[in-house]
N, C-alpha and C positions, 0 to 999 in steps of 0.2 A: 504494500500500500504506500502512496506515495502524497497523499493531503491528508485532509480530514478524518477518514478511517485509518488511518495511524496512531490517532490518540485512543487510547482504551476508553472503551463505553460511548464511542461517539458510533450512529446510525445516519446512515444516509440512504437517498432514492431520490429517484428522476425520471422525466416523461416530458418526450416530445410530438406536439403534434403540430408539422408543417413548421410555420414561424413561432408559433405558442410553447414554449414549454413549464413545465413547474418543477421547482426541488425542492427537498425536505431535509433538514437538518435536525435530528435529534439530540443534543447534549447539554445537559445538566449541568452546574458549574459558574464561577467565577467569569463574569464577560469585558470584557475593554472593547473599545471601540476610536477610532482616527477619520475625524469627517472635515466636506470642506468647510472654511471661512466664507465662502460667499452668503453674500445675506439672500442671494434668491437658489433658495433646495427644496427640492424635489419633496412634495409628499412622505416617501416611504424615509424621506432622513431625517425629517420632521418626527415623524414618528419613531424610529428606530434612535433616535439623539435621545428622545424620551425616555423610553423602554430600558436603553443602557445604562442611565443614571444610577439604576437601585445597585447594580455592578452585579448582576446574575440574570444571565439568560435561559433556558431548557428548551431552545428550541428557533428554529429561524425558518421562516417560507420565504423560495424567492420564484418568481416570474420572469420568461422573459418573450418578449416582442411587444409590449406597454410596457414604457417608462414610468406611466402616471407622473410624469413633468409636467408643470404649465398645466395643472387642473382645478387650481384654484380651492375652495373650499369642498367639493364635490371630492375632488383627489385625496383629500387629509380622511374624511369618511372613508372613502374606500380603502385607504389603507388600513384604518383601524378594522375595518369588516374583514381585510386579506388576512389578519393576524388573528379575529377571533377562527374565519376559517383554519387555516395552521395550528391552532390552539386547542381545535373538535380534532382533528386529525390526528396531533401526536398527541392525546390524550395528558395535556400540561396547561398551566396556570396561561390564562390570555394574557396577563400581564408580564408574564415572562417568555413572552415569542418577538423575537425580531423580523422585520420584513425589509425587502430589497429587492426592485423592481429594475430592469434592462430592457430597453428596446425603444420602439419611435416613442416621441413628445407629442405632448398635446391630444391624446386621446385615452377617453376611461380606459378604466379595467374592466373588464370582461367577468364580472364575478362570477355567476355561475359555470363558464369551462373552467375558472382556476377552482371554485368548489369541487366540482366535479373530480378535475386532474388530483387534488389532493385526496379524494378519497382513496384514487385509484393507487395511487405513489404510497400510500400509509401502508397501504398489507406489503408492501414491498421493501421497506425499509429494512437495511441489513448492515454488519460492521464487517466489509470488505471491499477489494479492488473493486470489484464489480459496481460495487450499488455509488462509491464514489466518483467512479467514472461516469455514470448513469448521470448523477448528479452534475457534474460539471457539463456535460453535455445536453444537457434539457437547460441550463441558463445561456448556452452559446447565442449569440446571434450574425452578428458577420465575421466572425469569428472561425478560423480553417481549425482548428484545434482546441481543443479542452486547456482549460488552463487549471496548475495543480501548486500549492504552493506548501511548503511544512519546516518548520522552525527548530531546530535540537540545537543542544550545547548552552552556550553563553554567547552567541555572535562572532566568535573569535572563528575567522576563514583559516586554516590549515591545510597542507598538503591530506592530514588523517581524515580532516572534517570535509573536504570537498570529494574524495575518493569514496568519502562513507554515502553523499547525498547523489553523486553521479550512482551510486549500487541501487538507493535507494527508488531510483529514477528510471532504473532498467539501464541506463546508458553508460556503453564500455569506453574504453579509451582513446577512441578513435572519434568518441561524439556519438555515435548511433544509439537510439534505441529500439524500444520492440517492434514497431513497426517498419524501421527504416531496416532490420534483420531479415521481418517476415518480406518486404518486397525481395528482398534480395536470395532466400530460401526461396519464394514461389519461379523466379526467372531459373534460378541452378538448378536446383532438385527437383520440380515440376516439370519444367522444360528446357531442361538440360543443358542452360547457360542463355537459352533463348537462338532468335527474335523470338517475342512476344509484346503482342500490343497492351498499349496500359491499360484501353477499357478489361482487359483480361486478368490482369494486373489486380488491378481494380475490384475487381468482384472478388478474386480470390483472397484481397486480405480484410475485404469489406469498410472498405473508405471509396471516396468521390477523387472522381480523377482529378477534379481542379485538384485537391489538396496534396495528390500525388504529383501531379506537375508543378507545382507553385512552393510546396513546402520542401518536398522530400526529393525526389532529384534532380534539384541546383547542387546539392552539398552531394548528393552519391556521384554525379557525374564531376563535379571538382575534383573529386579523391580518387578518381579513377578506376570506380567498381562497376559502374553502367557506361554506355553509351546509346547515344538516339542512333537508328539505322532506317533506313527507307523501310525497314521489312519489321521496325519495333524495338524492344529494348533488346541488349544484351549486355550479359554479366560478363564482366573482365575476369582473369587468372586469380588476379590479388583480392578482388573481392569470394571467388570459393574458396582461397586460404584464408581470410579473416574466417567466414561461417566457420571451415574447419575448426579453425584455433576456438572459435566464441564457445562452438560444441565442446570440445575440450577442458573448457572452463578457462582458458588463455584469452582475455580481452585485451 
């Protein structure tokens, strides 16, 4: 686990539909919070500035494709409605749920699909990679990737402590991690160093080609483990001895 579910006794889940999605965050506990200075915020920070004061949260709902930006008094309601929903769901104090909305400005919430979503995402909630990941990806919105962030130590960066957070991350030495592995297993060991076109690519490690062509091979073709060919990808020498080595346990 590499966020949220890393810390013991935290639950998470997530659900997306189309541009909509909702996550659920279950954790009990001592809360802080860092918000902006601008004097014009958003509903849900409004609220959630609130909620944080007592310095104990058990719980957080977030939305994403409503911002609930720019809604005036109408938007502050409906955040406090978004947190008693979160509040029925994870079965915790209303006063102790946080909320946090992403996506366009300037238009409500949608309460009953995020009602709804929450019901669905509550029987789901689980403390592992899975339901974290779930989670990060039901708040994405233009976003090509989940984003994952987790805190150990005292702040002090070491060679010990950056080696421990790259293990934690899935990613070896080289920078890769699991998915930038799995394209490179599907082209070798599937089809036997290639060509193979990306929509193929693509289905087989279950991501969107944009984010295959955009994210992930600029840096495999820099390092000289793919190349683009009129007939599709193909996997260079050096990148089936990294696999070799990775399998080995040699990162």
């Amino acid at each position: 686990m590499k966020s949220i579910c890393a810390i013991e006794g935290v639950e998470a889940a997530g659900t997306k539909e189309g541009k909509f999605g909702l996550a659920l965050v279950r954790a009990e506990g001592t809360a802080a919070g860092v918000f902006t200075s601008n004097l014009v915020r958003a509903a849900p920070i409004e609220l959630m500035m609130d909620r944080i004061r007592s310095g104990r949260l058990s719980g957080v709902i977030v939305n994403s494709g409503c911002a609930n930006a720019h809604t005036g008094r109408r938007g502050l309601e409906d955040a406090a409605s978004m947190a008693a929903i979160g509040a029925r769901a994870l079965g915790v104090d209303e006063r102790e749920v946080g909320v946090a909305s992403t996506g366009v400005i300037g238009r409500y919430l949608d309460l009953p699909l995020i009602e709804r979503q929450a019901g669905t995402v509550a029987g789901t909630l689980a403390h592992s990679a899975e339901a974290e990941t779930a989670a990060a990806r039901a708040i994405m919105t233009t976003d090509l990737v989940e984003k994952h962030a987790l805190v150990r130590g005292d702040g002090t960066i070491t060679r010990e402590s950056a080696d421990e957070a790259l293990s934690l991350l899935g990613i070896d030495r080289l920078g890769l991690d699991d998915l930038d592995r799995r394209i490179l297993t599907t082209i070798v060991r599937e089809f036997d160093g290639g060509p193979v076109g990306v929509r193929t690519i693509a289905i087989a490690v279950g991501e969107e080609v944009r984010t295959i062509e955009e994210v992930y091979e600029p840096y495999l073709i820099r390092i000289g483990f793919i190349k683009r060919t009129p007939q599709g990808r193909e996997a260079t020498r050096v990148a089936a001895e990294h696999l070799a080595g990775t399998s080995a346990g040699r990162t």
